[in-house]
N, C-alpha and C positions, 0 to 999 in steps of 0.2 A: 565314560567321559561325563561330566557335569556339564550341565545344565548352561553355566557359565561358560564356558571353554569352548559348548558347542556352537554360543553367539557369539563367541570372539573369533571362530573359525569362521561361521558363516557371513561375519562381518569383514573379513580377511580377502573373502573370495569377492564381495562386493563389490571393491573397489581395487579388482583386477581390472580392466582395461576390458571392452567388450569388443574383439574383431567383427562382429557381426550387426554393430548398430551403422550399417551405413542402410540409407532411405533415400528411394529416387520419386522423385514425384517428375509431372507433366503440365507447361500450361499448356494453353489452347492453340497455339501454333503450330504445331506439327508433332501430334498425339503417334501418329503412326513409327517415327522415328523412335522417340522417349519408347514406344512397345518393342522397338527392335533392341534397344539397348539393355532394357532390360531383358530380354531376354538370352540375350549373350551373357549377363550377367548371374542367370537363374536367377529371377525375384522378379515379384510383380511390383507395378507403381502405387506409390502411396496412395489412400484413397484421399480427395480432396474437391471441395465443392467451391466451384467458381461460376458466377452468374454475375449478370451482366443487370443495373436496373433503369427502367423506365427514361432515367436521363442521362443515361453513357456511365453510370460509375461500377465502377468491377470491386466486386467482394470475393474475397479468399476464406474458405475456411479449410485448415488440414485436420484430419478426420481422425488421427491416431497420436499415438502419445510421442514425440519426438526429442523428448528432454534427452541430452548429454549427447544424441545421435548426431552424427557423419551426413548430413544434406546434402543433396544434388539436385540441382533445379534444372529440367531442360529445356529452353526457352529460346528458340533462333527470333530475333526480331524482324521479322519481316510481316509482307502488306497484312492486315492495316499496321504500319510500324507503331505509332503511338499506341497503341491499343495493348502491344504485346508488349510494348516496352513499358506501358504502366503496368501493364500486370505484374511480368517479374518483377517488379519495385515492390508492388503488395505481397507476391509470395515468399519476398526475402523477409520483409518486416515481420509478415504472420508465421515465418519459422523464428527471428528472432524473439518473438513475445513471446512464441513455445519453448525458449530454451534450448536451441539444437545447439550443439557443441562447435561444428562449425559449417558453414553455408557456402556452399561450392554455387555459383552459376555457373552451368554450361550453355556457351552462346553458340550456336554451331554459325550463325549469323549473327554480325555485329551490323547494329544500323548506326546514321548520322557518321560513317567511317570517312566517305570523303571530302568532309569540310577536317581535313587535318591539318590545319595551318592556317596561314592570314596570308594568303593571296593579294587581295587589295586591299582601300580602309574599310572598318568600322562593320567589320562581320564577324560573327561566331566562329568559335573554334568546337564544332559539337562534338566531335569526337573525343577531346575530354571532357565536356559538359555531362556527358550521359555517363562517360566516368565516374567522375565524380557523384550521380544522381546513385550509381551500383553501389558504389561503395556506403556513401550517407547510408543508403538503405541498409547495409547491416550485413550486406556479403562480406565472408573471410576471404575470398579468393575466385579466381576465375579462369574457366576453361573455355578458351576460343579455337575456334577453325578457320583457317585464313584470312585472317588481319586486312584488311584493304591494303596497310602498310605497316611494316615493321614498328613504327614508330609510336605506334599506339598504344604498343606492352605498356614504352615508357607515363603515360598517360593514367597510370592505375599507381594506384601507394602500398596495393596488398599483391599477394603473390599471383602470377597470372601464368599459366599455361600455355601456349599455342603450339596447336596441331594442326598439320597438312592434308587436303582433299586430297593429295598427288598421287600417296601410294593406289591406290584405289584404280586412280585413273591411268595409272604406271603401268598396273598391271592388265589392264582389260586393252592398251593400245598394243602391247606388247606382247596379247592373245591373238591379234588381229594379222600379226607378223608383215607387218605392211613395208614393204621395199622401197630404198632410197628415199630415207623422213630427210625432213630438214623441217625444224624445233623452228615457232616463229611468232615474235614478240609483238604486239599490238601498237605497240608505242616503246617511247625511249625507258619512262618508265617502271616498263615490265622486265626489263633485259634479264636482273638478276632473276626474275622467276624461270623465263624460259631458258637462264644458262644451263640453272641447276635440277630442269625437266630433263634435258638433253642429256647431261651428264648421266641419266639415271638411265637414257636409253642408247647404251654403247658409245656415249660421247657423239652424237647425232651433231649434224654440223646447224649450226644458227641465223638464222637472218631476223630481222629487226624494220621494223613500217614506219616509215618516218612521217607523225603524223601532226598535224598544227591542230589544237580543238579551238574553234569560233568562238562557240556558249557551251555552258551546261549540255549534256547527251547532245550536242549537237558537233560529228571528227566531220574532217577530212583528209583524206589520204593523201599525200603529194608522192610517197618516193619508198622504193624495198630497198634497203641494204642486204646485201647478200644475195648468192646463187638460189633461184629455186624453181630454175628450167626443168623438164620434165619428172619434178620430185615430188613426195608426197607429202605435202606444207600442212604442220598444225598445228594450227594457234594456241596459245593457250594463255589463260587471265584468270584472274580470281572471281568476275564474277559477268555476267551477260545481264546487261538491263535493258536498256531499249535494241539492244543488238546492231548499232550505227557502226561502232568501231568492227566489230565482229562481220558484217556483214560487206563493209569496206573495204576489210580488209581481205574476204574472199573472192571480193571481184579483181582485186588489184593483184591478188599472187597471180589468178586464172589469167588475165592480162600479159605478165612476166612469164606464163608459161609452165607454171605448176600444174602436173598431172589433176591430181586433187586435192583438196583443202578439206580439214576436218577441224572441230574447232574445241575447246576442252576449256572446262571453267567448272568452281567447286559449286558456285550460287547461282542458281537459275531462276533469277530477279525477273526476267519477262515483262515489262513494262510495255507499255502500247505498243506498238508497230514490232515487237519481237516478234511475235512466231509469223507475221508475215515474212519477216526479213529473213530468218531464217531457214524459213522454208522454203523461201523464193527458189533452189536449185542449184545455187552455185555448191553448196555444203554437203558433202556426201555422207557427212556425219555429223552430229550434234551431242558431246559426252559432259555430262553435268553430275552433279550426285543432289544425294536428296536432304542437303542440310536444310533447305528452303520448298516444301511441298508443291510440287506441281499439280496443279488444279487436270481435269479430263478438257477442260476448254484450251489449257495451251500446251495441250500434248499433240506430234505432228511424227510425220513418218521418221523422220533422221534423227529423232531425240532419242538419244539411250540416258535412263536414269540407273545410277549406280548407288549403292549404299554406303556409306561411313557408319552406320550402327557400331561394329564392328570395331572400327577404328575408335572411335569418342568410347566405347562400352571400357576398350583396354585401356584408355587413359586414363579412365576413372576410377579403375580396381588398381592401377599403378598408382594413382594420387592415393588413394586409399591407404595401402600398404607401405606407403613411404617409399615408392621404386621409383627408380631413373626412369623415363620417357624419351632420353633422349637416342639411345640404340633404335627406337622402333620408328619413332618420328622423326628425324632430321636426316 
């Protein structure tokens, strides 16, 4: 073969398509998580140096060569939220200046989720403001885990993802074989989430908390729709912040007559008075997963933390390859 023929071959194979340029990097918000996933994935995370200087400004540097490569950034926004949420902003831009092919964020936590709407006048809608902030930065697309609310796919112009904490949680209640559940919703709200919890657990019967919110993190409970006399009542929401509705809402099943209460959420936010309230005793269980890192200071006896590595690792080697998501997730 000549000399020629053998660059026109080698140039041939070139610009074959490389299955193997996908690159997962880590910011600073829950390193342990981005380690789990990659390693359901076989591969380590990008090497990448982020530092913080003298007056709050965060620098990105990615450490290898990422031209024409498959990005995946894994970044749950949570406490200090600004902090993570300007990061990913720079880790997007500092893959775009490098040339990646294209830039996946995975958000396993979306922050600023529930101001999604105009409620009264003359307030933000942040929930696509930071939209908008992802995209300007230069992501191609986005993989979330439980949405505050459906409505917030709509809020993005590039292709968006969303996957479910549930399987996860589906299966560790469903370990526990707990007799006479009754599935039970926080608020009006949540209904469609706790229908289709129930659905997944033998069509488990539903009740629903009728609840009025004053302010901001501040429920009150007025009223149970539905049976949940000596049953075993479990709540379940997208996410536990200050734990007012969650913990409300454990007094008022035990009230009506609920055996026990166990309570199920993918984001374990713990904001002030959480692990008090939670642990207070009415709660015979506490089931969260670890999209948002629980710190040793708000870990309490009835918390189980469960993992999504596993889950967010498949959705990404699915986006990857071009495969459906929605057999494994919906």
């Amino acid at each position: 073969m000549t000399r020629s023929a053998t660059l026109t071959l080698q140039s041939m194979f070139q610009r074959l398509p490389d299955t193997n340029r996908l690159r997962l990097f880590s910011g600073s918000a829950n390193i342990p998580l981005a380690g789990e996933v990659a390693r359901y994935l076989g591969m380590d995370l990008g090497p990448m140096i982020s530092k913080t200087f003298a007056d709050g400004e965060i620098y990105i540097q990615i450490q290898e060569s990422i031209r024409g490569c498959d990005v995946y950034l894994i970044q749950p926004c949570c406490r200090p939220v600004n902090d993570h949420l300007m990061e990913l902003l720079i880790m997007i831009d500092a893959c775009k200046r490098a040339s990646a092919r294209q830039i996946t964020a995975v958000i396993p936590y979306y922050s600023y989720a529930r101001a999604d709407r105009k409620t009264a006048g003359r307030e933000s809608i942040t929930a696509k403001l930071v939209a908008n902030l992802i995209t300007e930065a230069g992501a191609s697309r986005i993989l979330a885990t439980d949405l505050h609310s459906a409505q917030i796919q709509g809020y993005f112009d590039i292709p968006l993802d969303h996957v479910y904490g549930s399987p996860v949680i589906l299966d560790y209640i469903a370990s526990k074989n707990l007799s006479d559940l009754v599935i039970v919703s926080p608020d009006v709200g949540g209904v469609a989430r706790a229908r289709a919890f129930a659905k997944k657990l033998n069509d488990a019967p539903l009740a629903i908390i009728d609840k009025r919110r004053q302010a901001h993190n501040v429920a009150e409970v007025m009223n149970v729709i539905g049976d949940v006399r000596g049953k075993t009542a479990v709540l379940v929401d997208d996410m536990i912040d200050t734990a007012g509705t969650i913990a409300e809402g454990a007094r008022i099943l035990l009230r009506e007559g609920a055996r026990q209460v166990y309570a199920c959420a993918t984001h374990a936010v713990f904001s002030g008075p959480a692990v008090s309230r939670l642990s207070s005793g009415d709660l015979a269980e506490v089931i969260v997963t670890n999209t948002i890192p629980v710190s040793e200071d708000k870990q309490f006896p009835q918390l189980k933390v469960l993992s999504v590595a596993n889950l967010i690792g498949e959705a990404i080697w699915r986006i990857h390859e071009d495969s459906s998501l929605s057999s494994m997730f919906r």
